[in-house]
TORNUDO-580227 format. One line per field, with one value per atom (N, C-alpha, C): x, y, z; residue in three letters; atom name; residue number from 1. Coordinates in Angstrom, 2 decimals, decimal comma, padded with zeros to 5 digits. Atoms other than C-alpha are relative to their C-alpha. Example, Ala and Ser with C-alpha at 12.3 -4.5 7.8 and 13.67 -1.06 7.14 Angstrom:
BEGIN
xx <- [000,89	012,30	000,90	-000,82	013,67	-000,77] .
yy <- [-001,19	-004,50	001,20	-001,19	-001,06	001,09] .
zz <- [000,00	007,80	000,00	-000,06	007,14	000,73] .
r <- [ALA	ALA	ALA	SER	SER	SER] .
a <- [N	CA	C	N	CA	C] .
k <- [1	1	1	2	2	2] .
END
This chain:
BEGIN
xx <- [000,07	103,38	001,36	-001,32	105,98	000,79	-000,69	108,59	-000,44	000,27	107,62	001,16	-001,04	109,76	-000,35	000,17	110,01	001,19	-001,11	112,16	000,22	-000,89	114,18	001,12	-001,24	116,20	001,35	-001,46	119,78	000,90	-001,04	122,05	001,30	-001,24	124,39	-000,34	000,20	122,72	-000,40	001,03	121,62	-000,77	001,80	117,79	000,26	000,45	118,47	000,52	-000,45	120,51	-001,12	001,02	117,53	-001,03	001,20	115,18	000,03	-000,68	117,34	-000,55	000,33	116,79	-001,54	001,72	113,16	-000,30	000,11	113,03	-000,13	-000,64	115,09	-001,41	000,82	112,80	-001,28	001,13	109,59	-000,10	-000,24	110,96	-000,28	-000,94	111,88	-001,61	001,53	107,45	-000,74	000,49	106,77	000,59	-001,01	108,82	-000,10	-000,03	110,04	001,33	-001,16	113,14	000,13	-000,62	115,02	000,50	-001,00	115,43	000,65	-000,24	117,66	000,68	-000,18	118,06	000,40	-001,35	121,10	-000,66	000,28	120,39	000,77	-000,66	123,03	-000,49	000,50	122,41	001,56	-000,53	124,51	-000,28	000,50	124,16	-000,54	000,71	121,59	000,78	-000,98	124,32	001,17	-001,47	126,93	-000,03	-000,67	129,36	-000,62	000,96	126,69	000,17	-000,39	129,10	000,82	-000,61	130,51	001,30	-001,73	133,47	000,20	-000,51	135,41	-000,87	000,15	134,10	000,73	-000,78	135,69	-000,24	-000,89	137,70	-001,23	000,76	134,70	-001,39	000,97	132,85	-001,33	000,77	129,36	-000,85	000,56	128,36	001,13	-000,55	131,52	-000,47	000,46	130,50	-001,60	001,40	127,16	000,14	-000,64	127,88	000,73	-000,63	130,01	-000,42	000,17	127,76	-001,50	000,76	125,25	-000,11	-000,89	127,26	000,33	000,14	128,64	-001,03	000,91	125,55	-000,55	000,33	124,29	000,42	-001,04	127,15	000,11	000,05	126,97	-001,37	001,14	123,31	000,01	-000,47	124,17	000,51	-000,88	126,69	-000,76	000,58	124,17	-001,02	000,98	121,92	-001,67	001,34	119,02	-000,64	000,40	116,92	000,95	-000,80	118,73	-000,80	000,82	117,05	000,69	-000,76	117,98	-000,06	000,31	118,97	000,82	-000,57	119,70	-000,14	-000,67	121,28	-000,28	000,24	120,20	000,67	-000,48	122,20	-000,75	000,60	120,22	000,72	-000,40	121,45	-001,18	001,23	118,35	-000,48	000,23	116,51	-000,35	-000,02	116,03	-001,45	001,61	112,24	-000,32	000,43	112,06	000,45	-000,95	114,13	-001,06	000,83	112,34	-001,79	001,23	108,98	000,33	-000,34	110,13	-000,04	-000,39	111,44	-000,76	000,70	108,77	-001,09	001,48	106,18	000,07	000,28	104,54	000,84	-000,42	106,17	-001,43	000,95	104,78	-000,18	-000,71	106,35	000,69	-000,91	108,18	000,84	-000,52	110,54	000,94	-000,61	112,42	000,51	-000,19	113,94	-000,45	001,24	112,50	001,11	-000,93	115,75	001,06	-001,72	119,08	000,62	-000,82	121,10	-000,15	000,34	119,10	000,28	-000,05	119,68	-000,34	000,39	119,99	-000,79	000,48	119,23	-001,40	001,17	116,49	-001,31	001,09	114,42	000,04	000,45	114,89	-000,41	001,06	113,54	-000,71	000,81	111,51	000,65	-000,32	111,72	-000,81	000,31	112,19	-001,17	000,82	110,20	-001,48	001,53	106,90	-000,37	000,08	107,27	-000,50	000,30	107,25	-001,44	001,49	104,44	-001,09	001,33	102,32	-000,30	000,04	103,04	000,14	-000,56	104,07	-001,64	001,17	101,48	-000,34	000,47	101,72	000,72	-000,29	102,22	001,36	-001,39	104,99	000,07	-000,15	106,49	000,90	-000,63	108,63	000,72	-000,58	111,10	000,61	-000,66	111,77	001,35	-000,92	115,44	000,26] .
yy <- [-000,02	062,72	000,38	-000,25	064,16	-001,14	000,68	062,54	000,59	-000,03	062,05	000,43	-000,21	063,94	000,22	-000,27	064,18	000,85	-001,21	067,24	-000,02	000,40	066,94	001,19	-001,47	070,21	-000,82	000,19	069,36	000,91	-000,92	071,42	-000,62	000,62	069,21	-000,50	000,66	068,65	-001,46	001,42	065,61	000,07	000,26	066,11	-000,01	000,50	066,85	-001,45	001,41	063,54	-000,84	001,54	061,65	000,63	-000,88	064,11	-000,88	000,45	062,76	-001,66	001,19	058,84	-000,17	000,58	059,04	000,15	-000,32	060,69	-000,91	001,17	058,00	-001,02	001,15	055,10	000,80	-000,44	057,19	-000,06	000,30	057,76	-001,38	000,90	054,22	-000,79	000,32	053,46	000,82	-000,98	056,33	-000,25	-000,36	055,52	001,33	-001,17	058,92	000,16	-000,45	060,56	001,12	-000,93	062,49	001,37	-001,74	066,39	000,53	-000,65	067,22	001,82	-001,36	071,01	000,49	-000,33	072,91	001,23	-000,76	076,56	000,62	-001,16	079,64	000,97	-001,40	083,13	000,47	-000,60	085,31	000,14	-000,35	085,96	001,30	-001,16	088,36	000,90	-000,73	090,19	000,49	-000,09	089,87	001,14	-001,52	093,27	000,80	-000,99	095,32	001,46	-001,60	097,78	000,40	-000,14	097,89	-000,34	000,68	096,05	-000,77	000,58	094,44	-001,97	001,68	090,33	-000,47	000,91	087,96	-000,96	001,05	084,92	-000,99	001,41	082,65	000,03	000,04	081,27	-000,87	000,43	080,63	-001,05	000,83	078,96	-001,58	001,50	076,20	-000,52	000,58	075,48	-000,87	000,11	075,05	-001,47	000,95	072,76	-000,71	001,35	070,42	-000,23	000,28	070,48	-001,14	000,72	069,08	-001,32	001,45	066,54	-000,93	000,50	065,11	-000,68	000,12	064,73	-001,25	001,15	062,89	-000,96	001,31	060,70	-000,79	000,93	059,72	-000,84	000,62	058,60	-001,07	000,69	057,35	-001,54	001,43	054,78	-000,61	000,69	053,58	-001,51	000,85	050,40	000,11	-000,87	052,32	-000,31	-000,01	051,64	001,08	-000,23	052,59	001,21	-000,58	055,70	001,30	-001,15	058,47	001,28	-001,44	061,89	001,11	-001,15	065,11	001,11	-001,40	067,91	001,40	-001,88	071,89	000,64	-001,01	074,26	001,74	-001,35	077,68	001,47	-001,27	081,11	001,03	-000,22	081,73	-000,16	000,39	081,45	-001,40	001,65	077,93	-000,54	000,70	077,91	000,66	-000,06	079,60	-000,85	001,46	077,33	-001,13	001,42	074,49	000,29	-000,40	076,19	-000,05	-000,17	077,02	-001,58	000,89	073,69	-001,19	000,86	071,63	000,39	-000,31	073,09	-001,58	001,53	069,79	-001,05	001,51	067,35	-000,52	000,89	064,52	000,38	-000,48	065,70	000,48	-001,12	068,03	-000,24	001,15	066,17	001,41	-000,56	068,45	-000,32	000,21	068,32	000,88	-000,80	069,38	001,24	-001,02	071,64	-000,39	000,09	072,29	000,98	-000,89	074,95	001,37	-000,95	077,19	000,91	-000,30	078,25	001,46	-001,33	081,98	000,86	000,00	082,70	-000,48	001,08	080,13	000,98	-000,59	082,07	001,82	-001,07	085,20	000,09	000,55	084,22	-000,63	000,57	081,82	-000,96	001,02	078,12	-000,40	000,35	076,82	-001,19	001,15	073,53	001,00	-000,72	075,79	001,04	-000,38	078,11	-001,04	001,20	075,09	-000,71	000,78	073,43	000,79	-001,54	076,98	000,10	-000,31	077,36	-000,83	000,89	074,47	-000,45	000,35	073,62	-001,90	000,85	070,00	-000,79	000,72	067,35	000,28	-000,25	068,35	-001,17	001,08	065,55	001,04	-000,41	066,89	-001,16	001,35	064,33	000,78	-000,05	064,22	-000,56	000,69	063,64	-000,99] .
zz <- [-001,46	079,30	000,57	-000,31	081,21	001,27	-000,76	083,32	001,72	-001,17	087,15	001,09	-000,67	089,51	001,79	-001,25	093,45	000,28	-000,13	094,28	002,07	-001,27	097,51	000,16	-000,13	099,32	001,01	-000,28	099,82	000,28	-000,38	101,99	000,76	-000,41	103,54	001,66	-001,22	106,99	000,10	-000,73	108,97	-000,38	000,04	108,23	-001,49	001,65	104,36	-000,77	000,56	104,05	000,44	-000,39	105,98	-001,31	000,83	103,55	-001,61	001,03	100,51	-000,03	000,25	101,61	000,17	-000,01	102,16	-001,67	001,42	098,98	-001,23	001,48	096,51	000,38	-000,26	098,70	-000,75	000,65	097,75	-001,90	001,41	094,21	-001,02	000,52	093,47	000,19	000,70	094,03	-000,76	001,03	092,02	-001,42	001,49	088,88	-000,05	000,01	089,58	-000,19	-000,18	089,33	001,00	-001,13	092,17	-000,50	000,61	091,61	001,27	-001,52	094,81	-000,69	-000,31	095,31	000,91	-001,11	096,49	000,35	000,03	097,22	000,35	-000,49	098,09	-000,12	000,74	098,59	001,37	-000,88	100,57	001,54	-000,97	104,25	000,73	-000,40	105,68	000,09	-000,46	107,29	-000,78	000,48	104,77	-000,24	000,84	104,26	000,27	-000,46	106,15	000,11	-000,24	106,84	-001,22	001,00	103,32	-000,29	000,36	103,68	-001,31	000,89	101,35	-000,22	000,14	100,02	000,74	-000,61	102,19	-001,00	001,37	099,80	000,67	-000,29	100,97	-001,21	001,60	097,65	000,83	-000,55	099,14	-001,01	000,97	095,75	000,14	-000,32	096,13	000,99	-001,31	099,00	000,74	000,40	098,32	-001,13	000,88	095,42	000,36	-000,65	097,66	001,01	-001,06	100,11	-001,13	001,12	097,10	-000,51	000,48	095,61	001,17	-001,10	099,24	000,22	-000,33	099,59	-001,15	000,85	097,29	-000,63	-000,30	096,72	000,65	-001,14	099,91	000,04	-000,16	100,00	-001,58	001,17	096,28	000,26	-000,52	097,98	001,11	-000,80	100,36	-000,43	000,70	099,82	000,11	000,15	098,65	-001,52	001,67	095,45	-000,87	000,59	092,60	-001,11	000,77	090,89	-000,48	000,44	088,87	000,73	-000,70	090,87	-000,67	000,26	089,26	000,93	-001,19	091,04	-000,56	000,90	090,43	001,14	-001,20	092,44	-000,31	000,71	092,16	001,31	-000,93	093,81	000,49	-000,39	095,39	001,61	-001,23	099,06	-000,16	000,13	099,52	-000,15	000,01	100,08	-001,34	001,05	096,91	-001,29	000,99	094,96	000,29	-000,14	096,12	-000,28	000,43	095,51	-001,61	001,68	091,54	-000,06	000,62	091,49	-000,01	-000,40	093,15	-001,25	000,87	089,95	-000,92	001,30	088,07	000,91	-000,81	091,01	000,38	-000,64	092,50	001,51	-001,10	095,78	000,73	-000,27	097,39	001,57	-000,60	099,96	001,25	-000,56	102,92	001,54	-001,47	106,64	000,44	-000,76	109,29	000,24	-000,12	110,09	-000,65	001,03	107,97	000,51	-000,74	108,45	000,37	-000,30	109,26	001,24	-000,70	112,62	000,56	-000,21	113,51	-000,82	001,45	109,83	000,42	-000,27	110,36	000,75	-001,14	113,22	-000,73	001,13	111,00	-000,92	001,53	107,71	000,15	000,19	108,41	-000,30	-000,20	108,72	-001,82	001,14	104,94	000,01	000,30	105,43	000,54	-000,02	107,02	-001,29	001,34	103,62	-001,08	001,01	101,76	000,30	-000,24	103,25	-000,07	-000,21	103,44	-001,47	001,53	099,45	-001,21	001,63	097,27	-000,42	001,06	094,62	000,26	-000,08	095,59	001,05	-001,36	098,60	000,31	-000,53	100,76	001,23	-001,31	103,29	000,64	-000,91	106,19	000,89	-000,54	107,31	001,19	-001,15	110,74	000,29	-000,29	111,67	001,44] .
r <- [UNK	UNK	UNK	UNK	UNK	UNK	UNK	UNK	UNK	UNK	UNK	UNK	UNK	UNK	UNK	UNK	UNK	UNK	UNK	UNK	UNK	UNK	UNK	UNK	UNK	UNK	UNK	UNK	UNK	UNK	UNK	UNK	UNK	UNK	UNK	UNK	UNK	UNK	UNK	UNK	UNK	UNK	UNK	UNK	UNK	UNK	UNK	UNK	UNK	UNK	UNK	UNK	UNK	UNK	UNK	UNK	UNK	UNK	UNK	UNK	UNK	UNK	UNK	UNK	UNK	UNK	UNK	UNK	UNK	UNK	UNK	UNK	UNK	UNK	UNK	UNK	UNK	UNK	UNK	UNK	UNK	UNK	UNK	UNK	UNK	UNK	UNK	UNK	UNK	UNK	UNK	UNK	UNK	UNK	UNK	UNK	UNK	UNK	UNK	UNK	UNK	UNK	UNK	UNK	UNK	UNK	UNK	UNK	UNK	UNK	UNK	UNK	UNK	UNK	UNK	UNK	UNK	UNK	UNK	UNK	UNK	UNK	UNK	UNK	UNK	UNK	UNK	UNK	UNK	UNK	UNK	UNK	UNK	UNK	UNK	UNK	UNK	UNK	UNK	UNK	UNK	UNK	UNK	UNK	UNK	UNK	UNK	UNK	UNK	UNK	UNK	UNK	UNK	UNK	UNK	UNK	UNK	UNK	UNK	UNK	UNK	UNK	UNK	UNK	UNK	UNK	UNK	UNK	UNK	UNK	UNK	UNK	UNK	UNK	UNK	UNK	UNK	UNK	UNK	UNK	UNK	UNK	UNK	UNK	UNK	UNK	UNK	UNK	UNK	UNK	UNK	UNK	UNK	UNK	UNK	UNK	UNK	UNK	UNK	UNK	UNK	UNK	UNK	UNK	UNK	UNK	UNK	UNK	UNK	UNK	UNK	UNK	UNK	UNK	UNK	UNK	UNK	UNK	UNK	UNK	UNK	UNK	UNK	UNK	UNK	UNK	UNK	UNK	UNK	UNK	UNK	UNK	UNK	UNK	UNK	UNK	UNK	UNK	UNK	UNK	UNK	UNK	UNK	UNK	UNK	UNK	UNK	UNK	UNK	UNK	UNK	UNK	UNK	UNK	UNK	UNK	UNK	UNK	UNK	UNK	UNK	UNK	UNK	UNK	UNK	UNK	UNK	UNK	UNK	UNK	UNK	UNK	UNK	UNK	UNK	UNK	UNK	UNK	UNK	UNK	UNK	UNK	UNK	UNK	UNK	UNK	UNK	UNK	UNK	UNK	UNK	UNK	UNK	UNK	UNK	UNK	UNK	UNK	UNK	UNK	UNK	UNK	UNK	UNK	UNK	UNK	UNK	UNK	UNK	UNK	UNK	UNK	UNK	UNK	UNK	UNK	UNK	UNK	UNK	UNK	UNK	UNK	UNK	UNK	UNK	UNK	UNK	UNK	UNK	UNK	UNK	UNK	UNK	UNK	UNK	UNK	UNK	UNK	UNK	UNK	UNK	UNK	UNK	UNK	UNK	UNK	UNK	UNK	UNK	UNK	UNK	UNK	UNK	UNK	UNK	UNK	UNK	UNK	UNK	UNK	UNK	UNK	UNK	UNK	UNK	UNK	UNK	UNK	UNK	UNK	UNK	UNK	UNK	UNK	UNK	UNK	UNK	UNK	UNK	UNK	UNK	UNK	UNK	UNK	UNK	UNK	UNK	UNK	UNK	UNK	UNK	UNK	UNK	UNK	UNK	UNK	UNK	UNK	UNK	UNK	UNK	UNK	UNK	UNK	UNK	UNK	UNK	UNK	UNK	UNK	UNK	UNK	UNK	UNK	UNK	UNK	UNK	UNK	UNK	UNK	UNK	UNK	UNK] .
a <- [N	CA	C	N	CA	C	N	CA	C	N	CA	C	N	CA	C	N	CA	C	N	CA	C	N	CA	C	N	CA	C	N	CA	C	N	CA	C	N	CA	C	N	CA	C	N	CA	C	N	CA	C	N	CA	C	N	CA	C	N	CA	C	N	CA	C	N	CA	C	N	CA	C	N	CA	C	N	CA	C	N	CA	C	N	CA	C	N	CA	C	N	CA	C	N	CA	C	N	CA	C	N	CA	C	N	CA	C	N	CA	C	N	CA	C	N	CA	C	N	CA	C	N	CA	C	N	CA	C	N	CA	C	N	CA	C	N	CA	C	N	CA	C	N	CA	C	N	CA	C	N	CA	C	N	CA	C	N	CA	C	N	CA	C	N	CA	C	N	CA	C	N	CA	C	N	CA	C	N	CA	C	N	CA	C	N	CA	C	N	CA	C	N	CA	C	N	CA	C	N	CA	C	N	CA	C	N	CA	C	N	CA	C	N	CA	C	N	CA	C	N	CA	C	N	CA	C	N	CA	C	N	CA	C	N	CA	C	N	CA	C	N	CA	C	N	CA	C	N	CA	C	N	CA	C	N	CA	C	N	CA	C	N	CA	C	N	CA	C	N	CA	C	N	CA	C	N	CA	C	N	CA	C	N	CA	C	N	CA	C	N	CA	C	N	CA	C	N	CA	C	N	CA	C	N	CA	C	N	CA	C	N	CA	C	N	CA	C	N	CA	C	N	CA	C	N	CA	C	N	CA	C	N	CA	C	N	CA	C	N	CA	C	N	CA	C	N	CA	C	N	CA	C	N	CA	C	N	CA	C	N	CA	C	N	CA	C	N	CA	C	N	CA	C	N	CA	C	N	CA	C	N	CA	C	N	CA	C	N	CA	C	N	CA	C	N	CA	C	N	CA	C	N	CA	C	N	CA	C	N	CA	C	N	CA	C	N	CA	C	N	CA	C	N	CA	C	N	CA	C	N	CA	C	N	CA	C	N	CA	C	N	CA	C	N	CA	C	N	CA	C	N	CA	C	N	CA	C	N	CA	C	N	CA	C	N	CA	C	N	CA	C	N	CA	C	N	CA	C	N	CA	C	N	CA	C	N	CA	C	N	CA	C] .
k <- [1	1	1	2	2	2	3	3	3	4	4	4	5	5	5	6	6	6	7	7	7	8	8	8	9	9	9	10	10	10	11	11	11	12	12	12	13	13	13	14	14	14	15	15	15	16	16	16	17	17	17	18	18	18	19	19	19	20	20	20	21	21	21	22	22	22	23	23	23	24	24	24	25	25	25	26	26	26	27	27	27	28	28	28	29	29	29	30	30	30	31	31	31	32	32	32	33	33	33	34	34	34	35	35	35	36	36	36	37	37	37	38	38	38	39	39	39	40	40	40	41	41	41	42	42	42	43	43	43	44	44	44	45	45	45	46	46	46	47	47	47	48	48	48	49	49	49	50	50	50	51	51	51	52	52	52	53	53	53	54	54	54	55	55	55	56	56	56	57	57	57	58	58	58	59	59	59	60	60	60	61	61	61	62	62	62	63	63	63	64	64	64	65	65	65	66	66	66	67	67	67	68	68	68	69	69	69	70	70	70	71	71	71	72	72	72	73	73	73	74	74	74	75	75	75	76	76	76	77	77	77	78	78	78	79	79	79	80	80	80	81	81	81	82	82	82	83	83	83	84	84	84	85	85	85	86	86	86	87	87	87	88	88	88	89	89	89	90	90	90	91	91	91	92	92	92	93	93	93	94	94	94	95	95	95	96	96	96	97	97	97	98	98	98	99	99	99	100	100	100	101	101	101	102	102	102	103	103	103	104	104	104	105	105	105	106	106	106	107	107	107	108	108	108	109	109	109	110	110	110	111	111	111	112	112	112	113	113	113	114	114	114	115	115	115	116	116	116	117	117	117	118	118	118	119	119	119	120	120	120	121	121	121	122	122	122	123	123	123	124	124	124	125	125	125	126	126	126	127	127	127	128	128	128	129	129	129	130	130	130	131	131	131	132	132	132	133	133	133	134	134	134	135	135	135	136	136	136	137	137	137	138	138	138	139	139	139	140	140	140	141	141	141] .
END
């Protein structure tokens, strides 16, 4: 039998830290374990006009917006359950689609950092809820 997981998208906002504690509490009656998921990709726009990289590492950044993250909700007084971290270089609703396969639940905010981005791609948590293979919550912040 495999191990029970609830997969949770982690970007560093307000809604994915409330996304994160519903998550562990949900986890922690599931004998489940926490899969939180980082996601980077570049920006739509980036270098459009062929300029040079700008020195900004969108993967560190990403990865300490991950960890932060889950450190912080870590140090809270929250059931105590195991959470592994995946950082993937991917769109975020697809990451969390891949990653949500064989969960119990698929855990997200209602908004992250999506913003301008956001209303051009498409709002990751309505992707997620249109496509994941199994129960998606939507935590309201």
């Amino acid at each position: 039998m495999s191990e029970r997981k609830v997969v949770v998208g982690v970007d560093g906002s307000d809604p994915s830290k409330c996304a994160l504690r519903w998550a562990v509490k949900q986890a922690a009656l599931l004998d489940a374990t926490v899969h939180a998921v980082g996601a980077w990709e570049f920006p739509a726009f980036y270098s459009w006009e062929g300029g040079p990289m700008p020195p900004d590492d969108f993967e560190d950044a990403a990865r300490k917006a991950l960890d932060d993250t889950v450190e912080q909700v870590q140090g809270e007084n929250l059931p105590s359950v195991p959470i592994e971290r995946e950082l993937t270089h991917a769109h975020a609703a697809q990451a969390l689609l891949d990653a949500s396969e064989g969960a119990e639940l698929l855990v997200v905010g209602s908004r992250g950092h999506g913003s301008f981005y956001g209303a051009l791609l498409g709002s990751v948590s309505q992707r997620c809820a249109a496509h994941a293979k199994c129960p998606v919550v939507i935590v309201r912040h």
